[in-house]
DONURO-889310 format. One line per field, with one value per residue (C-alpha): residue in one letter; x, y negated, z negated. Coordinates in nm, 3 decimals. Each point is the difference from the previous one (the first is absolute). Layout:
DONURO-889310
aa (A/...)
u (X/...)
v (Y/...)
w (Z/...)
end
This chain:
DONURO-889310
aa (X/X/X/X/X/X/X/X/X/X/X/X/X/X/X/X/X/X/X/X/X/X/X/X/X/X/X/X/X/X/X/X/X/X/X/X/X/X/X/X/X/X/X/X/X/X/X/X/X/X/X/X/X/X/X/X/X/X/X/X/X/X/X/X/X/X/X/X/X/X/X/X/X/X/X/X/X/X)
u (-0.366/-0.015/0.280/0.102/0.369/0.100/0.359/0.179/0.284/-0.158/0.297/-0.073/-0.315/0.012/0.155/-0.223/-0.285/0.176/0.111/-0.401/-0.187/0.252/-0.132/-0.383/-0.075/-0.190/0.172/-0.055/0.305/-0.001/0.267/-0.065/-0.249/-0.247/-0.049/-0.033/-0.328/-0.122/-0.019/-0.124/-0.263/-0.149/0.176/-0.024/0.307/0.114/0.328/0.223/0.361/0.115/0.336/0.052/0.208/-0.204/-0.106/-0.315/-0.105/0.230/-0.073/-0.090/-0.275/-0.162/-0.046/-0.126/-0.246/-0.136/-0.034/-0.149/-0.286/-0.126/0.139/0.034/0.055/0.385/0.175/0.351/0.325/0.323)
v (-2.698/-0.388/-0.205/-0.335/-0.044/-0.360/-0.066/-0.336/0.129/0.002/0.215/0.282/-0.060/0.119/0.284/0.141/-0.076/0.174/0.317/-0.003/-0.089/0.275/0.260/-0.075/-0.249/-0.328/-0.275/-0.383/-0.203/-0.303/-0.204/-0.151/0.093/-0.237/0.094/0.404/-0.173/-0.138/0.301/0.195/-0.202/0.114/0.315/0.360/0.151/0.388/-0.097/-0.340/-0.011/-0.344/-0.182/-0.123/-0.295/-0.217/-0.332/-0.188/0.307/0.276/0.411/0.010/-0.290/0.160/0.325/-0.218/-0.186/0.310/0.174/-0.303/-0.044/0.370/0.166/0.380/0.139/-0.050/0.182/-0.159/0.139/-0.197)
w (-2.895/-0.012/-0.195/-0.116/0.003/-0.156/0.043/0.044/0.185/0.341/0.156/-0.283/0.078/0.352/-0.078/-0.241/0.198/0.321/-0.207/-0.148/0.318/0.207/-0.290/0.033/-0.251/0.089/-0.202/-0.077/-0.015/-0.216/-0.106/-0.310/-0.328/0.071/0.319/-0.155/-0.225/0.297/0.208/-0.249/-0.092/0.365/0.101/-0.177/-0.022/-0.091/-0.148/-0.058/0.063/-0.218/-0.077/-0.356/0.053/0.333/0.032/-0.143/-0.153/-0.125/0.062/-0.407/0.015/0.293/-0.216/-0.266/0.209/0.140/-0.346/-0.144/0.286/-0.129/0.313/-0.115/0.365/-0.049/-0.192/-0.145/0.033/-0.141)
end
Protein backbone atom coordinates (compact mmCIF):
# COMPACT_ATOMS: atom_id res chain seq x y z
CA UNK A 1 0.00 0.00 0.00
CA UNK A 2 1.39 3.46 -1.08
CA UNK A 3 0.80 6.66 1.22
CA UNK A 4 1.19 10.32 1.45
CA UNK A 5 1.87 11.45 4.92
CA UNK A 6 2.01 15.50 5.08
CA UNK A 7 3.13 16.63 8.39
CA UNK A 8 5.09 19.80 9.30
CA UNK A 9 6.64 18.47 12.30
CA UNK A 10 9.52 16.73 10.65
CA UNK A 11 10.49 14.78 13.99
CA UNK A 12 6.71 13.30 14.05
CA UNK A 13 7.24 12.86 10.83
CA UNK A 14 9.99 10.37 11.10
CA UNK A 15 8.38 8.49 13.32
CA UNK A 16 5.33 7.78 11.58
CA UNK A 17 7.06 7.06 8.56
CA UNK A 18 9.52 4.55 10.57
CA UNK A 19 6.55 2.81 12.48
CA UNK A 20 4.68 2.64 8.64
CA UNK A 21 7.67 1.73 6.50
CA UNK A 22 8.81 -1.05 9.53
CA UNK A 23 4.98 -2.43 8.98
CA UNK A 24 5.07 -2.68 5.07
CA UNK A 25 3.66 0.41 3.84
CA UNK A 26 5.51 2.56 1.17
CA UNK A 27 4.97 6.19 2.26
CA UNK A 28 5.71 9.79 0.83
CA UNK A 29 6.77 12.29 3.31
CA UNK A 30 5.99 15.86 2.65
CA UNK A 31 6.19 18.65 4.78
CA UNK A 32 3.87 21.14 3.91
CA UNK A 33 0.19 21.16 1.83
CA UNK A 34 1.44 22.47 -1.16
CA UNK A 35 3.92 20.22 -1.53
CA UNK A 36 0.87 17.20 -0.82
CA UNK A 37 -0.93 19.00 -4.33
CA UNK A 38 2.15 18.74 -5.96
CA UNK A 39 2.84 15.18 -5.49
CA UNK A 40 -0.36 14.22 -6.13
CA UNK A 41 -0.75 15.85 -9.14
CA UNK A 42 1.93 13.03 -10.44
CA UNK A 43 1.84 10.18 -8.02
CA UNK A 44 -1.21 7.67 -7.32
CA UNK A 45 -1.61 7.04 -3.97
CA UNK A 46 -3.81 4.21 -1.90
CA UNK A 47 -4.33 6.35 1.11
CA UNK A 48 -3.23 10.06 2.47
CA UNK A 49 -2.14 10.64 5.92
CA UNK A 50 -2.62 14.83 6.30
CA UNK A 51 -2.16 17.45 9.14
CA UNK A 52 -4.86 20.11 9.49
CA UNK A 53 -2.94 22.94 10.77
CA UNK A 54 0.68 23.07 8.15
CA UNK A 55 2.14 25.67 6.31
CA UNK A 56 1.15 27.28 2.85
CA UNK A 57 -1.59 24.98 2.63
CA UNK A 58 -3.50 23.51 5.58
CA UNK A 59 -4.64 19.46 5.83
CA UNK A 60 -8.50 20.87 5.13
CA UNK A 61 -7.59 22.82 1.76
CA UNK A 62 -5.77 19.86 0.47
CA UNK A 63 -9.07 17.77 0.88
CA UNK A 64 -10.81 20.54 -0.76
CA UNK A 65 -8.50 20.83 -3.68
CA UNK A 66 -8.62 17.23 -4.30
CA UNK A 67 -12.50 17.04 -4.08
CA UNK A 68 -12.82 20.02 -6.20
CA UNK A 69 -10.42 18.65 -9.19
CA UNK A 70 -13.22 15.63 -9.47
CA UNK A 71 -10.83 13.16 -7.84
CA UNK A 72 -13.33 10.32 -6.56
CA UNK A 73 -10.48 7.70 -5.83
CA UNK A 74 -10.22 9.13 -2.19
CA UNK A 75 -12.46 8.66 0.02
CA UNK A 76 -12.69 11.39 3.10
CA UNK A 77 -12.50 10.69 6.56
CA UNK A 78 -12.58 13.68 9.28
Amino acid sequence: MKLLLAEDEKALSNVLVTILKHNNYSVDAVYNGQEALDYLDTEMYDALILDIMMPKIDGLTVLKTIRAKGNKKYQYYY
